[in-house]
Structure formats: C-alpha cells, structure tokens
MARBA-3410 file (N, C-alpha, C, O; in Angstrom, 1 decimal):
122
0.9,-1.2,0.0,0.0,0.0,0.0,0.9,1.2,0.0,1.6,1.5,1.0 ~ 0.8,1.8,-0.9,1.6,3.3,-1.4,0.9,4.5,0.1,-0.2,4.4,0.4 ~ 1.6,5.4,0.6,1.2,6.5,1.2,0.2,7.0,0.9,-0.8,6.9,1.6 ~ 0.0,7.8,-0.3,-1.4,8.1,-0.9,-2.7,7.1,-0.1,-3.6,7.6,0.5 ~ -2.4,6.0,-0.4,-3.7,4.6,-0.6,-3.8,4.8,1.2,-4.9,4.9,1.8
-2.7,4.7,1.7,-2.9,5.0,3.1,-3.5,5.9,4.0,-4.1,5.6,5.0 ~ -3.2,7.0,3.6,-3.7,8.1,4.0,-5.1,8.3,3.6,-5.8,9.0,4.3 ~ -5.6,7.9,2.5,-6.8,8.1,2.1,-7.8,7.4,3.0,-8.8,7.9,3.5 ~ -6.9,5.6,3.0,-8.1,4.6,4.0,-8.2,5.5,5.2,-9.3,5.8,5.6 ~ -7.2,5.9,5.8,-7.1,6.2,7.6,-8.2,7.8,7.1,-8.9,8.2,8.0
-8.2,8.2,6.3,-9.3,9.4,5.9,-10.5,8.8,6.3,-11.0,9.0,7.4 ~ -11.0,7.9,5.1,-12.1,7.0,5.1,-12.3,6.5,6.4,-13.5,6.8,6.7 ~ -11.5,5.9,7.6,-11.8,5.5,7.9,-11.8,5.9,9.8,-12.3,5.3,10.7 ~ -11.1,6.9,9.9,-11.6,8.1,10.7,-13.0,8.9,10.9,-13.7,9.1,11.9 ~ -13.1,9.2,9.3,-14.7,10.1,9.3,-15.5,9.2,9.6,-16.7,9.5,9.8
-15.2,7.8,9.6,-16.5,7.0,9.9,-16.6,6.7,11.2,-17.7,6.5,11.6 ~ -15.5,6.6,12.0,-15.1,6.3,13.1,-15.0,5.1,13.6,-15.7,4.5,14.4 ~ -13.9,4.5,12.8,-14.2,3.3,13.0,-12.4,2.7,13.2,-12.0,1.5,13.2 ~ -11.5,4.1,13.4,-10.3,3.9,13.5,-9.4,3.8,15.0,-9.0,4.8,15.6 ~ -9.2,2.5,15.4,-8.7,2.4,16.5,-7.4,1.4,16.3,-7.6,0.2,16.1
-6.1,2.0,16.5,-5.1,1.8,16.5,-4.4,1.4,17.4,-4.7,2.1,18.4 ~ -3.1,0.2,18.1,-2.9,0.3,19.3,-1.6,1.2,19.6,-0.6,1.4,18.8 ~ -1.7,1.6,20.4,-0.4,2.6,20.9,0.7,2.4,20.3,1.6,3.2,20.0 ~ 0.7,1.1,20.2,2.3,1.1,19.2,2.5,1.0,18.1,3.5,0.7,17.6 ~ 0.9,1.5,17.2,1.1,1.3,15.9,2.1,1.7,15.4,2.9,2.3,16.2
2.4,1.6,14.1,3.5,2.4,13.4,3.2,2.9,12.5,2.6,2.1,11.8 ~ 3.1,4.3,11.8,2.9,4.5,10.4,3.6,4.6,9.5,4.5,5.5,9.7 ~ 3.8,4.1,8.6,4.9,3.6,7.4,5.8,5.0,7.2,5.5,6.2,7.3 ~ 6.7,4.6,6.8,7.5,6.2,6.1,7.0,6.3,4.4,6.4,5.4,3.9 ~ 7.4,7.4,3.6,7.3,7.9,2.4,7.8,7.2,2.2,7.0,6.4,1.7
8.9,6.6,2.4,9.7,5.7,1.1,10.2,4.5,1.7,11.4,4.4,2.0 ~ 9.4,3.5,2.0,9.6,1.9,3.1,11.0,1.4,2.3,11.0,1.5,1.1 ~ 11.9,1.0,2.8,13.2,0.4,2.4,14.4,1.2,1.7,15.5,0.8,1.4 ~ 13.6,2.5,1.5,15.0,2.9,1.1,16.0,3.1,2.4,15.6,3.5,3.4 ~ 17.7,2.8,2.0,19.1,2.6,2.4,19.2,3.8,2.1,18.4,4.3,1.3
20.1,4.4,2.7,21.4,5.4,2.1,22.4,5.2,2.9,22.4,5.1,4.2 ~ 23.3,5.0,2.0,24.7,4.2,2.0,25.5,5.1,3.3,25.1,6.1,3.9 ~ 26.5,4.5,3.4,27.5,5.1,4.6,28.5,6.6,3.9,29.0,7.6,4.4 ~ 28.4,6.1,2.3,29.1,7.1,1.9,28.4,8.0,1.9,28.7,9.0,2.5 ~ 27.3,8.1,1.2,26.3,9.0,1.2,26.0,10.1,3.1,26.0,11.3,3.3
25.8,9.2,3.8,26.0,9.5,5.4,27.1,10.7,5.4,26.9,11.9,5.5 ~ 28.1,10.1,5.4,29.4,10.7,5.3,29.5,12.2,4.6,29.7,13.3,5.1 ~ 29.2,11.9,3.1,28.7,13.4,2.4,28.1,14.1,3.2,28.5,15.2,3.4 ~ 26.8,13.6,3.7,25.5,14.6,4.5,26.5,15.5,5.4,26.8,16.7,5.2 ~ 26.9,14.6,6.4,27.7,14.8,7.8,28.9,16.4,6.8,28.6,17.6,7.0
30.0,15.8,5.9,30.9,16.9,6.0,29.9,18.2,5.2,30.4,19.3,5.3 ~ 28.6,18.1,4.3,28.3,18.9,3.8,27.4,20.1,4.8,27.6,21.3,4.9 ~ 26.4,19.0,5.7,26.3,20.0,6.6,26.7,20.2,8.3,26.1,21.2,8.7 ~ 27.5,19.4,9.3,28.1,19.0,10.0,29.3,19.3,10.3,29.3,20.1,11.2 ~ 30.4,19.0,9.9,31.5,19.4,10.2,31.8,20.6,10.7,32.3,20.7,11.8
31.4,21.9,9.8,31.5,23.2,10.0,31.9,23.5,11.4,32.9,24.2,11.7 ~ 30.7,22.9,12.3,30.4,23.1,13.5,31.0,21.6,14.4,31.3,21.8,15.6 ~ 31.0,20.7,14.0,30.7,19.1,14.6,32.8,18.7,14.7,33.5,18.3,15.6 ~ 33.1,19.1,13.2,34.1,19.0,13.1,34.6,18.0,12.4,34.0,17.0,12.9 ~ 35.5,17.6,11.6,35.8,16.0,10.9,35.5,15.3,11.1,34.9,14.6,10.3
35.9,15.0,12.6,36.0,13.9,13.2,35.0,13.9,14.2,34.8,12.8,14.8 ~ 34.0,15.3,14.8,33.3,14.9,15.0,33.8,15.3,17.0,33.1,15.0,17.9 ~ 34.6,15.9,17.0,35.4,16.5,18.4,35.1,17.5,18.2,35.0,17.3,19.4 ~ 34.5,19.1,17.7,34.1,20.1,17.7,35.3,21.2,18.1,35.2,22.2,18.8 ~ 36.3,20.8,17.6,37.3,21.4,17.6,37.7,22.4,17.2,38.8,22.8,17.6
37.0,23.3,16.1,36.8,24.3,15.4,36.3,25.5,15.7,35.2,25.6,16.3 ~ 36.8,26.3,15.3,36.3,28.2,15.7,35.0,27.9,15.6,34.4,28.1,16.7 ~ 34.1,27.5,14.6,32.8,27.6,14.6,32.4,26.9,15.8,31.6,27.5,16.5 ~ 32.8,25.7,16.2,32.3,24.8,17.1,32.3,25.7,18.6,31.3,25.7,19.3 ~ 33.4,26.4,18.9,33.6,27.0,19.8,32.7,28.0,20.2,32.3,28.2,21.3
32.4,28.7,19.1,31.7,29.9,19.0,30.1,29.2,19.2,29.4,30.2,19.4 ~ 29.4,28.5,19.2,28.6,27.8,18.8,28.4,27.0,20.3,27.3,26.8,20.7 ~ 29.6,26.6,21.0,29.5,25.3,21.9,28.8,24.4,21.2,27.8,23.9,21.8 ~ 29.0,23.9,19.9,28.6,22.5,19.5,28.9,21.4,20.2,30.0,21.4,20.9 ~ 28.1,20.3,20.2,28.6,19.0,21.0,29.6,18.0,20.7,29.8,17.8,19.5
30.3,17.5,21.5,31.2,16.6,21.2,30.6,15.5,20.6,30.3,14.5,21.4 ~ 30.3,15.4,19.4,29.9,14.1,19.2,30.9,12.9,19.6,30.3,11.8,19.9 ~ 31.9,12.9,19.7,32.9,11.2,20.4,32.7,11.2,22.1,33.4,10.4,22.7 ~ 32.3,11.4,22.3,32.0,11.7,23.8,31.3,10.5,24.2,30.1,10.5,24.1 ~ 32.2,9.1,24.5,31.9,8.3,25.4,30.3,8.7,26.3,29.1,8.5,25.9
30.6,8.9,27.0,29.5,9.5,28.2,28.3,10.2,27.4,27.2,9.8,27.7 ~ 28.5,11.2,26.5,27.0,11.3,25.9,26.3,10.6,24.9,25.1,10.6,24.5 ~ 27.6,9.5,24.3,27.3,8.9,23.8,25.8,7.7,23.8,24.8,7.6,23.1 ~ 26.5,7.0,25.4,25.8,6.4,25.8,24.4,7.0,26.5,23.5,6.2,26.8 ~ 24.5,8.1,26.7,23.0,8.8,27.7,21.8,8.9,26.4,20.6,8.7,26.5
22.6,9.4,25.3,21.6,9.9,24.4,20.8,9.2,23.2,21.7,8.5,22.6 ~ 19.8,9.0,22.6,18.8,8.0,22.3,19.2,8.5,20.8,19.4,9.7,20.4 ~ 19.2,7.3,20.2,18.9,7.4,18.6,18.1,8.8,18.3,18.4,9.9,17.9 ~ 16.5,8.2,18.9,15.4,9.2,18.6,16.2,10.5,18.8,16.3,11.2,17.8 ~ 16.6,10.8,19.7,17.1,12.0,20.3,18.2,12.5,19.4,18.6,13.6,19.6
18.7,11.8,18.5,20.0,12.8,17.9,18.8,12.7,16.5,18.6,13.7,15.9 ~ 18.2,11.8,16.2,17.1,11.9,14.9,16.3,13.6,14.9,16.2,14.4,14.0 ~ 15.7,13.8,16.4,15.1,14.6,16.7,16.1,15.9,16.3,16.0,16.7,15.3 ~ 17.1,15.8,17.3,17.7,17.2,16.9,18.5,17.2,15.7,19.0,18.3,15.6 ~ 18.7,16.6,14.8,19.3,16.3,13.3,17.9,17.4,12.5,18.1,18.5,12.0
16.4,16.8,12.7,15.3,17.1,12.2,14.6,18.5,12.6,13.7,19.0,11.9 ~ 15.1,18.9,13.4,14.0,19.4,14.6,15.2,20.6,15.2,14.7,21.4,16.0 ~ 16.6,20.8,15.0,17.4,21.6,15.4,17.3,21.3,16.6,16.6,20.4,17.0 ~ 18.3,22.3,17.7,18.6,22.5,19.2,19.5,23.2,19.0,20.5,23.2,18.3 ~ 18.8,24.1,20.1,19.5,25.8,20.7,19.9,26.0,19.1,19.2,25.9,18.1
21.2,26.4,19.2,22.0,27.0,17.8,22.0,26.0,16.6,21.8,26.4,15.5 ~ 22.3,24.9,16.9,21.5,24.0,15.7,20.1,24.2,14.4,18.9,24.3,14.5 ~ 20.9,24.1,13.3,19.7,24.2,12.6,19.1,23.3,12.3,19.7,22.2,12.1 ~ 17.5,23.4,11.9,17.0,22.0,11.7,17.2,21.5,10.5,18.0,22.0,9.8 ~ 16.6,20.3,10.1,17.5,20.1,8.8,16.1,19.1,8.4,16.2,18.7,7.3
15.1,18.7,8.9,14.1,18.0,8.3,13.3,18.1,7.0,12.5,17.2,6.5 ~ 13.9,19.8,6.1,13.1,20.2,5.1,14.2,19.8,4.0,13.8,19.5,2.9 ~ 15.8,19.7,4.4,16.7,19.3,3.7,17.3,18.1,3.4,18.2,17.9,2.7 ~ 16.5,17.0,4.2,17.0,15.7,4.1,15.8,14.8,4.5,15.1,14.9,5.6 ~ 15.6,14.1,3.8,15.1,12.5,3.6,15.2,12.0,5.0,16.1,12.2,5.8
13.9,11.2,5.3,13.8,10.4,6.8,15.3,9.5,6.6,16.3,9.4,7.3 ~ 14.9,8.9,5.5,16.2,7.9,5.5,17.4,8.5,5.6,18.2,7.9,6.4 ~ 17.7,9.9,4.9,19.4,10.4,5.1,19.5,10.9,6.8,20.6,11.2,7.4 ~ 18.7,10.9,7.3,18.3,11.5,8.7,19.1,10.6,9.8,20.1,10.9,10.4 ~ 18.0,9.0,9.8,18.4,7.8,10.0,19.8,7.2,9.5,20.1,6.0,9.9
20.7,8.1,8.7,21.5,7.4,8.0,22.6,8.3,9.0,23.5,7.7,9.5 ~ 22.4,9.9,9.4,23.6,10.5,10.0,23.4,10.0,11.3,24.4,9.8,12.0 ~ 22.2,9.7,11.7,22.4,9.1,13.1,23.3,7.6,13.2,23.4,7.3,14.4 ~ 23.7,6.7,12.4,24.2,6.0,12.7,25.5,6.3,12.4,26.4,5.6,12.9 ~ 25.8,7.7,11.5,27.0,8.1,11.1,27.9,8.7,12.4,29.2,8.8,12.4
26.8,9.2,13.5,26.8,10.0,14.6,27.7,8.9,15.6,28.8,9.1,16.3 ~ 26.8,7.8,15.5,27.1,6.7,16.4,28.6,6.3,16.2,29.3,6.0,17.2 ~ 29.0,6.3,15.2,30.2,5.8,14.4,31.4,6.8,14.9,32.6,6.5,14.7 ~ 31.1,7.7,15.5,31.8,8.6,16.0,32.4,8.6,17.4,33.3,9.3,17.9 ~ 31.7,7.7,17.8,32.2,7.7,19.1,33.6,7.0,19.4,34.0,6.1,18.7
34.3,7.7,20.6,35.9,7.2,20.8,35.7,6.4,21.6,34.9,6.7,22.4 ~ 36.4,5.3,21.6,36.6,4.2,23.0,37.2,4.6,23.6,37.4,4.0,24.7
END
C-alpha cells in the first residue's frame, strides 16, 4: 500500500469512526526500504556538519567553539543519548542548531544518526 492509498483509507476511515489503533502502531514512512549508504551519510555529515561538529566529529573548530557545539565522540554522551534524540535534533534543530528536516530525507536523517554513532571514541 503506497502513502497516498494509506492516508486516504485512515481518511475513510476516521470520518466513519471506525479507526482504532494500538499505541504502538507504526505509520509507514514515504519511502519503506529505502538505504542510504555510509558514503552518502558521510557526504550529508561533512556537507552539513563538520563546519560546526568538526571531521572527526570533536568540535574542535572556531565555529564549534563559538557555537559550543557537542562533542559528538564523547563516550559519556554517547551512551546517555537515544537514537530518537540525535534523529530529533538532526530534524527538529537544538538551541543553535539548525534544523534540517526540510533538507534531508527520513532515510538520510536515519543514516547521520548512525554516522553520529560511528563517531564515538573508545
């Protein structure tokens, strides 16, 4: 079932009232299965990221500074902070952060957060 077809039934089937979902439903994304690759990730990351984040991802940079961007390798925040939660502010900005949800794909979204994860130092 395409998004379109979906959204129309849960139309249909709202106005009738006949729509009860359980709390954990899921609603499909725009585009079910698409990947974007690690390289692609990578692009995202130094195109919009770095500036502030830094190469590698230590925030080592005049912008980062000026900014207090986060240490993405950071052991310790590593572990406190939730997928959802770097998805969120990837999409959705924080403090000086800009958002980026109008500029990238759920999937490229999903793709820097694993690129984020990859960042961490042992």
């Amino acid at each position: 079932m395409g998004i379109k077809s979906f959204v129309a039934t849960c139309a249909l089937i709202v106005t009738s009232g006949l729509l009860v979902l359980p709390t954990n439903a899921a609603l499909p994304r725009a585009n079910p299965g698409t990947t974007v690759s690690q390289r692609t990730a990578a692009s995202l990351y130094s195109k919009h990221c770095d500036s502030c984040h830094g190469k590698d991802g230590r925030s080592k940079t005049f912008k980062a500074k000026l900014n207090k961007a986060r240490n993405l390798t950071e052991p310790g925040w590593q572990e406190a902070v939730s997928d959802e939660r770097i998805y969120n502010s990837i999409a959705n900005g924080r403090g000086k952060m800009p958002a980026f949800a109008k500029k990238m794909t759920e999937a490229e979204i999903d793709a820097l957060v694993l690129f984020v994860r990859g960042l961490r130092k042992s």
